[in-house]
C-alpha positions as a Python dict, from the first residue, in 0.01 Angstrom:
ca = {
    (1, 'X'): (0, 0, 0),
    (2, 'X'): (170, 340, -52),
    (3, 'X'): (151, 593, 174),
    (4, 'X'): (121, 880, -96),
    (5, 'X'): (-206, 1068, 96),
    (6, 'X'): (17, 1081, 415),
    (7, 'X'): (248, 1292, 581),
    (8, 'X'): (445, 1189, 882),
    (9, 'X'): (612, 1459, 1082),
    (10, 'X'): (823, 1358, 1389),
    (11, 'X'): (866, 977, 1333),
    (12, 'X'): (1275, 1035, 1282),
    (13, 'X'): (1265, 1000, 1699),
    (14, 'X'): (1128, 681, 1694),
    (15, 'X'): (1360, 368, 1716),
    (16, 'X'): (1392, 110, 1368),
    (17, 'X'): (1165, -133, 1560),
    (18, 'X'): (892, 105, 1680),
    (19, 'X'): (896, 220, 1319),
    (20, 'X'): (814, -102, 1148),
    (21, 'X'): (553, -148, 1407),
    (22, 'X'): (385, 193, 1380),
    (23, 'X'): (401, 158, 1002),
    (24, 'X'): (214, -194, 991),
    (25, 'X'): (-89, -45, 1185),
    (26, 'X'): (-48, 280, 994),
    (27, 'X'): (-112, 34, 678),
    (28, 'X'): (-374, -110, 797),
    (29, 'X'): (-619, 219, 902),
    (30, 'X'): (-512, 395, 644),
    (31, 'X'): (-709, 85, 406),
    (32, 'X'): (-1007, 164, 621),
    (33, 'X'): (-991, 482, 550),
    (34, 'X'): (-917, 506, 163),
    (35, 'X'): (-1280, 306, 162),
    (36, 'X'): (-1403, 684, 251),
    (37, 'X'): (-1486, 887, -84),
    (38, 'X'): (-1438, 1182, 111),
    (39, 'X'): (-1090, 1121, 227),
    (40, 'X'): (-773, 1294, 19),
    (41, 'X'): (-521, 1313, 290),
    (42, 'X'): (-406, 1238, 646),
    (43, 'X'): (-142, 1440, 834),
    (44, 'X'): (47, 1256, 1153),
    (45, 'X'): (255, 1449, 1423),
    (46, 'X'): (473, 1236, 1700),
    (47, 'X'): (650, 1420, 1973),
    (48, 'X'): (818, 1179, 2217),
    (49, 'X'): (856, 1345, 2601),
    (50, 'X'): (1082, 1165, 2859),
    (51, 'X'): (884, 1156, 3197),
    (52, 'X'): (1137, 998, 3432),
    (53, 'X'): (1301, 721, 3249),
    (54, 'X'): (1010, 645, 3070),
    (55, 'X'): (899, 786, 2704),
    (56, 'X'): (581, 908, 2624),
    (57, 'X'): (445, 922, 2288),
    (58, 'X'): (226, 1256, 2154),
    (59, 'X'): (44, 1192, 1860),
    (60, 'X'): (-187, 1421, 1669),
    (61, 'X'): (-350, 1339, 1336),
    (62, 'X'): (-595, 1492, 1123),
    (63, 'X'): (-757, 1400, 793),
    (64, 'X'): (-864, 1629, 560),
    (65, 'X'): (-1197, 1544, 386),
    (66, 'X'): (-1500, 1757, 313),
    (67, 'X'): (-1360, 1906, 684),
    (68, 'X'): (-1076, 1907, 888),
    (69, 'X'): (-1158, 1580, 1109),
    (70, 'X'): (-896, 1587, 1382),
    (71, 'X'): (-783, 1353, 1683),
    (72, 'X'): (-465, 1352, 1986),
    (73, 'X'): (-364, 1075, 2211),
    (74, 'X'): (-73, 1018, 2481),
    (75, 'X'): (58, 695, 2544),
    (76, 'X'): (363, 519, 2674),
    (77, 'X'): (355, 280, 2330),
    (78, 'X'): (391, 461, 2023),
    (79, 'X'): (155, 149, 1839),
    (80, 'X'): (-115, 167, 2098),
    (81, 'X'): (-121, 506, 2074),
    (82, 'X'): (-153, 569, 1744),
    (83, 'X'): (-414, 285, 1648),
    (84, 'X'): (-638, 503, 1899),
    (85, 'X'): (-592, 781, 1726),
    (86, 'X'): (-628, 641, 1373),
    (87, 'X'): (-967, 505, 1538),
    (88, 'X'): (-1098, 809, 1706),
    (89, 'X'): (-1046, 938, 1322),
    (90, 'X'): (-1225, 708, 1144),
    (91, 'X'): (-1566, 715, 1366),
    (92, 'X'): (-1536, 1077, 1309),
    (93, 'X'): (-1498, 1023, 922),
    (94, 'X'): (-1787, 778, 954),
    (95, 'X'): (-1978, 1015, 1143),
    (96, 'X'): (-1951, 1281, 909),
    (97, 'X'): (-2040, 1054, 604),
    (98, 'X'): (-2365, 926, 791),
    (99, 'X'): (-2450, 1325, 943),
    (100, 'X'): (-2373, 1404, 473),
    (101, 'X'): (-2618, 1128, 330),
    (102, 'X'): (-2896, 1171, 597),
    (103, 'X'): (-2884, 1559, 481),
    (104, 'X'): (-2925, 1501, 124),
    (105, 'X'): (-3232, 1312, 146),
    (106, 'X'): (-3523, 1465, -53),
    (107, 'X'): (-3862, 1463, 66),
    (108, 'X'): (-4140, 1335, -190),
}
């Protein structure tokens, strides 16, 4: 699958292994949400904040279809994280296809 409607921004602080991870479940809701007519393009930020001596992931995402749909998690796994994000996203997408085709029904 390419990743030509996506921009990543931030993912250079994540480690080879955490990559390959975050890029099969990046694959995989970014099918999901192709299915969408409305969808042209999703944009992912990762900031990664040491608490301690642990990491903790910020993601933000936002997809751009007929409107801005937007969505942030933090998380201490970058996967996790990011799969509730990409979720949160596509209930909104569905959301706004299902609020779309109930408002272009014509009365007889």
């Amino acid at each position: 699958m390419e990743l030509d409607s996506v921009l990543l921004s931030g993912f250079n602080e994540l480690e080879e292994i955490d990559m390959k991870a975050v890029n099969s479940v990046l694959i995989e809701y970014l099918k999901k949400m192709k299915r969408h007519r409305d969808f042209k393009q999703l944009n992912i930020y990762i900031k990664k904040h040491i608490k301690g001596k642990v990491e903790l992931f910020e993601i933000k995402a936002n997809v751009r279809a007929r409107k801005k749909l937007s969505s942030s998690a933090d998380g201490f796994n970058p996967y996790k994280t990011l799969a509730e994000v990409l979720e949160n996203l596509i209930k909104e997408l569905e959301h706004e296809h299902t609020k779309n085709v109930r408002g272009n029904v014509r009365t007889l």
